[in-house]
C-alpha positions as CSV (number, residue, x, y, z in Angstrom):
1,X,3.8,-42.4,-31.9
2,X,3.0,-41.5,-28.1
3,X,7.1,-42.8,-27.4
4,X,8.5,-39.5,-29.8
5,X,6.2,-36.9,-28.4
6,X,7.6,-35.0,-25.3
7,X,5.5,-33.4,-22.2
8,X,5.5,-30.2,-24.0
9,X,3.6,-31.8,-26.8
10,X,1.6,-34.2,-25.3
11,X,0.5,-30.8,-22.8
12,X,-0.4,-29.7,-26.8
13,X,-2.7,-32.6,-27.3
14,X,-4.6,-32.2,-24.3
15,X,-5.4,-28.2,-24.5
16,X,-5.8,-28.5,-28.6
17,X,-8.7,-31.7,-27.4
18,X,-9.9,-29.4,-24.6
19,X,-10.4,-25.9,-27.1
20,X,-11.8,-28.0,-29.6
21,X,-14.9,-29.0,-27.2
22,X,-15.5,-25.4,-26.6
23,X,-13.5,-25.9,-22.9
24,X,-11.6,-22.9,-21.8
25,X,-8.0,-24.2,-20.0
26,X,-6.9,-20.7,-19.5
27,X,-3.9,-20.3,-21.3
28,X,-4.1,-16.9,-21.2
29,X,-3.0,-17.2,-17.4
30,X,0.6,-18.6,-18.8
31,X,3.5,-16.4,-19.3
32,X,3.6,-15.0,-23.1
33,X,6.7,-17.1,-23.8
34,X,4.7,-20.3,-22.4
35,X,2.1,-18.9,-25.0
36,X,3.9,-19.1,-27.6
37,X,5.8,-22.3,-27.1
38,X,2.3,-23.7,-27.2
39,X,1.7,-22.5,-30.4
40,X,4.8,-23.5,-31.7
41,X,4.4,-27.1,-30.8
42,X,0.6,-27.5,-31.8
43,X,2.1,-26.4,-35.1
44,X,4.4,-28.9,-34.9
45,X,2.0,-32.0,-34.4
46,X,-0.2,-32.8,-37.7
47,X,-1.8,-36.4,-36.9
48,X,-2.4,-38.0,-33.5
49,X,-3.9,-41.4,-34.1
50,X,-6.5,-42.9,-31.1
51,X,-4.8,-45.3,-29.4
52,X,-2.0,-42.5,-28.8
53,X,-4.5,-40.0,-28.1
54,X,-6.0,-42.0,-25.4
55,X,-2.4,-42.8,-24.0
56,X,-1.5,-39.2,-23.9
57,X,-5.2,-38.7,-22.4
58,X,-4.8,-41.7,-20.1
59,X,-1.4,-40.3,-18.5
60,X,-3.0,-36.5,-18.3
61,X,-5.8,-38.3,-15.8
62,X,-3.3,-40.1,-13.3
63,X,-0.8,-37.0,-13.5
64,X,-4.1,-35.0,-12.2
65,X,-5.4,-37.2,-9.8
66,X,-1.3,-37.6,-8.1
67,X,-1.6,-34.1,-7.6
68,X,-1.6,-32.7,-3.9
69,X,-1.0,-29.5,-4.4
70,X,-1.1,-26.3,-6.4
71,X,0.2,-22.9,-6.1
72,X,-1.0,-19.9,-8.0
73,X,1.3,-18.4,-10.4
74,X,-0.2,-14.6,-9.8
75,X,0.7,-12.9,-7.1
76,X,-2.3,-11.3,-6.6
77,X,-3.6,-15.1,-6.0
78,X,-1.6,-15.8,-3.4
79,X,-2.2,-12.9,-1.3
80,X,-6.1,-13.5,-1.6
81,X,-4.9,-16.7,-0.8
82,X,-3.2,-15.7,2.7
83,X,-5.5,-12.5,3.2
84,X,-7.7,-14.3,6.1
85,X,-3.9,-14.9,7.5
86,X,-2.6,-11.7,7.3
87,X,-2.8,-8.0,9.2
88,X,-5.1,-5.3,7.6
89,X,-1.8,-3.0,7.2
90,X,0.2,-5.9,5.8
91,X,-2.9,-6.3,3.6
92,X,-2.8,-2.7,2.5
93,X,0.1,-2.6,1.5
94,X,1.0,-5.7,0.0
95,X,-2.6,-4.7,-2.4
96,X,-1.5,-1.1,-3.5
97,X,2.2,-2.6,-4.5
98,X,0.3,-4.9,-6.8
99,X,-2.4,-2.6,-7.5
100,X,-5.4,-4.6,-6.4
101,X,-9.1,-3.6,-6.4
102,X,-11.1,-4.2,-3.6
103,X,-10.9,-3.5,0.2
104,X,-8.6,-5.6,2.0
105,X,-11.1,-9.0,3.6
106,X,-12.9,-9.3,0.2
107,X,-11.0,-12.5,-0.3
108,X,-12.3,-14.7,3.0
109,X,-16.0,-13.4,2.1
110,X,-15.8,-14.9,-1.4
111,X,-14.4,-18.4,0.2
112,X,-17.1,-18.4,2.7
113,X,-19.2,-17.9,0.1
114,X,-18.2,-21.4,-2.1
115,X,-19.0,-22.7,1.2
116,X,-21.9,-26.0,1.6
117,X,-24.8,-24.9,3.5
118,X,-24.1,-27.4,5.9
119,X,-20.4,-26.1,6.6
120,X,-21.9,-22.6,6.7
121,X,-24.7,-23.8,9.4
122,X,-21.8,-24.9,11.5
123,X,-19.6,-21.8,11.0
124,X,-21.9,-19.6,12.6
125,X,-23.2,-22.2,15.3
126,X,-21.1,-20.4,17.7
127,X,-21.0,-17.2,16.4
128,X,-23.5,-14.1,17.7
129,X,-26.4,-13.2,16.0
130,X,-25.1,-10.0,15.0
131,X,-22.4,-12.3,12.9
132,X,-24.1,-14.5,11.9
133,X,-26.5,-11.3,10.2
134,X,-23.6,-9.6,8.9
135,X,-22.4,-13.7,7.1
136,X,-26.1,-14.0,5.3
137,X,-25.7,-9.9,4.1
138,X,-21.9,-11.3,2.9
139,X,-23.8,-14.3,1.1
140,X,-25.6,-14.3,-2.3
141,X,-29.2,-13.9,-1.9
142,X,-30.3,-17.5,-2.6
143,X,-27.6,-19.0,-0.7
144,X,-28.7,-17.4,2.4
145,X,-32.0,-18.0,1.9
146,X,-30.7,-21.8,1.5
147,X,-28.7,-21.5,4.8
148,X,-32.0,-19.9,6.6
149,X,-34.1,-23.0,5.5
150,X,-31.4,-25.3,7.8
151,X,-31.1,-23.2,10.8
152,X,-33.3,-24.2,13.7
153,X,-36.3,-22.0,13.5
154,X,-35.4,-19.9,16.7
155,X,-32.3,-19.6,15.4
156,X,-33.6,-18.2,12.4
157,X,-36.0,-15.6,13.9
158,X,-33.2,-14.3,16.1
159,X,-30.6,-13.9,12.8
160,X,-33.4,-11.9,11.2
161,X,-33.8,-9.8,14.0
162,X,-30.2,-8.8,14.1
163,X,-30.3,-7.5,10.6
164,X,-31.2,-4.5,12.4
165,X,-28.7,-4.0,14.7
166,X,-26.3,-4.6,11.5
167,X,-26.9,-1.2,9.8
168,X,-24.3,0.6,11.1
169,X,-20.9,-1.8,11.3
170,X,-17.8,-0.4,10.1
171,X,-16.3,-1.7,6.8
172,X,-13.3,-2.8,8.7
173,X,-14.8,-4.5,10.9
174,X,-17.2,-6.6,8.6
175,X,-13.8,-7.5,7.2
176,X,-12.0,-8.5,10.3
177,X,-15.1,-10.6,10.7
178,X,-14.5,-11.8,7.3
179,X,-11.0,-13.0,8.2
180,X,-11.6,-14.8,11.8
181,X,-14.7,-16.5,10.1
182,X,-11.7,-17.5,6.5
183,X,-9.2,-18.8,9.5
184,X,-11.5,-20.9,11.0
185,X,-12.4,-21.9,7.3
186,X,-9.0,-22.5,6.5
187,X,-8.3,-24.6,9.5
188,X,-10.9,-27.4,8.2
189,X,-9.6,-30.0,6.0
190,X,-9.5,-29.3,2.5
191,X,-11.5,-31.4,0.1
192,X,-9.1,-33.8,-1.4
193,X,-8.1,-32.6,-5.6
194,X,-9.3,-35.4,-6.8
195,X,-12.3,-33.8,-7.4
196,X,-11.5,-31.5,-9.8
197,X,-9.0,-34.1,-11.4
198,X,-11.9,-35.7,-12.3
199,X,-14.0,-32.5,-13.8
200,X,-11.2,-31.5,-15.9
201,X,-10.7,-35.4,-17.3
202,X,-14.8,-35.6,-17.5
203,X,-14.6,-32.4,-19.4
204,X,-11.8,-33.7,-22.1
205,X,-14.2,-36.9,-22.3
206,X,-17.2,-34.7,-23.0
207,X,-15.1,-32.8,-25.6
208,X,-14.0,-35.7,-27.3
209,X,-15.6,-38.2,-29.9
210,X,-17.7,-41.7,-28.8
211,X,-14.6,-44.1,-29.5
212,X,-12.0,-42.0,-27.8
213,X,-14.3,-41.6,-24.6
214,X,-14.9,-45.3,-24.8
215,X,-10.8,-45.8,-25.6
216,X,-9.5,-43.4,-22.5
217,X,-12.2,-44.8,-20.2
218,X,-11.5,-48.5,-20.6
219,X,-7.7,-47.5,-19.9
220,X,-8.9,-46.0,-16.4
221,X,-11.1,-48.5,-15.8
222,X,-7.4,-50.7,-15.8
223,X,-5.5,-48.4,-13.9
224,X,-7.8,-46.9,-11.3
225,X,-11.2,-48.7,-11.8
226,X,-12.0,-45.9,-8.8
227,X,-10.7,-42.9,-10.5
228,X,-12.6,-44.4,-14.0
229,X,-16.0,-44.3,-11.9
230,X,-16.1,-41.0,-10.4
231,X,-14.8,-39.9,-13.8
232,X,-17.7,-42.0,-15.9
233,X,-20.3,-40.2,-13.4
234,X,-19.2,-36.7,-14.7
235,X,-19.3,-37.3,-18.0
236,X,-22.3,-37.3,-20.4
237,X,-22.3,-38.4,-23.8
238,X,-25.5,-39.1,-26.1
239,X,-25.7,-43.3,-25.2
240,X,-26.3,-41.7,-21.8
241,X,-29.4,-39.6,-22.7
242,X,-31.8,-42.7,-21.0
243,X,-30.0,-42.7,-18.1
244,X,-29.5,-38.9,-17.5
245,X,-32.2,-37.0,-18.6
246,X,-35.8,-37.5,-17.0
247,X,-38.5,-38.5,-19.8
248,X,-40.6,-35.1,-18.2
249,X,-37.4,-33.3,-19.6
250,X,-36.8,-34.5,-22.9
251,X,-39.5,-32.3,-24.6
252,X,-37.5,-29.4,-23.4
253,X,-34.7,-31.1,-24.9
254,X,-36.0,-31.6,-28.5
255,X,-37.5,-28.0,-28.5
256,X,-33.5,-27.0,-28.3
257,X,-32.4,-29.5,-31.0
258,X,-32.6,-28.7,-35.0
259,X,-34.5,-31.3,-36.5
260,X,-32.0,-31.8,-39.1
261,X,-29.5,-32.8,-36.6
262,X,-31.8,-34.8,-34.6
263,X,-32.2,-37.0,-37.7
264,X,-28.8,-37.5,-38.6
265,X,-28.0,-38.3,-35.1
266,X,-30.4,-40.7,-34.5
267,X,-29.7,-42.6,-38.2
268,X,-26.3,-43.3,-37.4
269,X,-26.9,-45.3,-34.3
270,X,-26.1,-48.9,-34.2
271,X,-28.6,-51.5,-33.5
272,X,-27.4,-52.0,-29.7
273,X,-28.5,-48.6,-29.4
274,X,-32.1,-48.6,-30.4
275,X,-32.8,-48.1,-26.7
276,X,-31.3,-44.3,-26.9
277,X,-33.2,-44.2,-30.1
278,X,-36.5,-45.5,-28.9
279,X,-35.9,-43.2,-25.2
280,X,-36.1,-40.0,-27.7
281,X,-38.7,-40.8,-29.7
282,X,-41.1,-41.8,-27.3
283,X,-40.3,-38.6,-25.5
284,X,-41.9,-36.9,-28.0
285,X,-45.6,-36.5,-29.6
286,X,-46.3,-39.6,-32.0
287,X,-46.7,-37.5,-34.9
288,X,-43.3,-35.8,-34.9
289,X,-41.8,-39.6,-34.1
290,X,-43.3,-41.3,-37.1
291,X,-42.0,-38.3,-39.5
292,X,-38.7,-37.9,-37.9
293,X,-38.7,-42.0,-38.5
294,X,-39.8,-41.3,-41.7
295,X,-37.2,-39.1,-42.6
296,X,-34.5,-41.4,-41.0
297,X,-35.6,-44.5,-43.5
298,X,-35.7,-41.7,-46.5
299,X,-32.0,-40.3,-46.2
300,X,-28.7,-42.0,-47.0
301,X,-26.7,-43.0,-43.7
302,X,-24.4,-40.2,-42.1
303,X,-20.8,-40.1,-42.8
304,X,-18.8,-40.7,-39.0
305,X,-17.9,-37.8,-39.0
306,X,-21.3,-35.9,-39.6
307,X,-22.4,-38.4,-37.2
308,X,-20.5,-37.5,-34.7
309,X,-21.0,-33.8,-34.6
310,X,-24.9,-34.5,-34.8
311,X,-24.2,-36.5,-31.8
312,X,-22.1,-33.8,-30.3
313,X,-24.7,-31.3,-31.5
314,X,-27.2,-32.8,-29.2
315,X,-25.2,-33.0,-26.3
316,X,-23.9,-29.8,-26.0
317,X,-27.0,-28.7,-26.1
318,X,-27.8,-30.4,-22.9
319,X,-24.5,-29.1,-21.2
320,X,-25.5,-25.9,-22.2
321,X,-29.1,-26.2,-20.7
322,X,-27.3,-27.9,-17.7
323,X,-25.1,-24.9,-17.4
324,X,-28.3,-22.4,-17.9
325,X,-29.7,-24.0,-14.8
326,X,-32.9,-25.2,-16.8
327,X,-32.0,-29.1,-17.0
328,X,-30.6,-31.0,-13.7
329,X,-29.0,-34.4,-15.1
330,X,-29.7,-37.5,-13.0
331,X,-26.5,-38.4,-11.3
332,X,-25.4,-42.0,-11.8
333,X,-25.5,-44.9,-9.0
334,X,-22.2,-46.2,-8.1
């Protein structure tokens, strides 16, 4: 099937995969007639078998990680995008055409802000104290407080102290600050897109059922066994619960999870994957184990496709604790 489906459709496949995981691709950033051409061709496609799917899936991955760059469609992005490069009066101007909100220099703080703390450490290595005060106001609070922690301690005394002389800088000149600290930003190299190639593919995997995840990555692994990698260590699925989750966290876990769905996940597993099975259970007090086992042996063996939204259940209940901050996953080993 994949040879009668044009880009426009297979671009179909991929958002109508991504929406049905609960993933947001921002088609509400397209122009209305791209809008509606989208709808129009989703309407058009009625059944996309899985060797296709994992074609069209397949091909989605490589066109992302070819990439090199991307340019904005809004222009309000691209000004924020040039705002560390361009005069205040330019600035000012250029916003009230286009009827931005903000002061002019917002857009550098909020780049400095996605900043690590280690690049952030060497920003302001040459900077004066006073600077380097009005950059940890600029920061969120637990970010400078993480940026604090790696500063040599004299360092850190002195930044403190400088608070103080802080109090009374003009708003234009906190954001021409803003701007020489986003050029000297700008002029580092960027990280390579890759990266998020391999989010939004590890995103689609996490959306999509066990045998399509286990289809599209085997295709990788025989295009670009590295791309497959850094893709496999983004995404989670329920056969990686051993590996991911810490046993101290599982409790946590269960307390999340409907029993109902815990049950029908765990009785459609496979042999192979007692080890998942076994990992849960003994996770948990021996009393709730033995019943849940109990009611495993008592009930008839799930449909696939109640299995796989048990099994999707579960997991997106650790994305969402993930997401909530309340569960770190352990990252894989190369």
């Amino acid at each position: 099937m994949q040879s009668t489906l044009n880009r426009r459709q297979k671009a179909a496949v991929v958002v109508h995969l991504l929406v049905s995981g609960g993933a947001d691709p921002g088609l509400r950033e397209l122009p209305p007639a791209q809008q509606r051409q989208l709808v129009r061709d989703m309407a058009d496609l009625r059944f996309i078998d899985r060797e296709t799917l994992a074609d069209i899936v397949a091909e989605f991955a490589a066109e992302l990680d070819s990439i090199g760059l991307h340019f904005p469609r809004d222009p309000a992005q691209i000004l924020a995008l040039l705002e560390s490069q361009l005069s205040m009066d330019i600035l000012d101007e250029l916003g009230a055409e286009m009827g931005i909100d903000g002061p002019p220099g917002k857009g550098p703080w909020a780049q400095i802000a996605n900043l690590e703390v280690e690049a952030l450490a060497e920003l302001i290595q040459h900077e004066t104290d006073e600077v380097g005060a009005i950059l940890l106001s600029k920061l969120p609070p637990a970010r400078a407080a993480d940026l604090m922690k790696v500063l040599a301690p004299d360092r850190a005394d002195r930044l403190a102290a400088a608070f103080a002389r802080t109090d009374d800088v003009a708003p234009g000149a906190v954001a021409q600050i803003g701007m020489a600290l986003g050029r000297e930003t700008s002029a580092r190299p960027a990280p390579a897109f890759e990266t998020d190639g391999v989010k939004r593919v590890g995103d689609i995997l996490n959306a999509a059922t066990s045998g399509i995840r286990r289809a599209i990555l085997d295709k990788l692994e025989e295009s670009n066994p590295d791309f497959a990698n850094r893709v496999r260590a983004v995404v989670f699925s329920f056969e990686n619960i051993p590996d991911r989750i810490s046993p101290r966290d599982m409790p946590r876990v269960m307390r999340n999870v409907d029993n109902a769905v815990l049950v029908t996940a765990l009785a459609g597993l496979s042999p192979d994957q007692a080890p998942v099975s076994d990992f849960i259970l003994g996770s948990i007090s021996k009393r709730m184990a033995d019943q849940i086992r109990e009611e495993i042996e008592e009930r008839d063996a799930p449909s696939p496709e109640e299995h796989e939204d048990a099994l999707g259940a579960v997991v997106a209940v650790v994305r969402q604790m993930e997401d909530d901050g309340e569960l770190s996953l352990v990252v894989p080993e190369d």
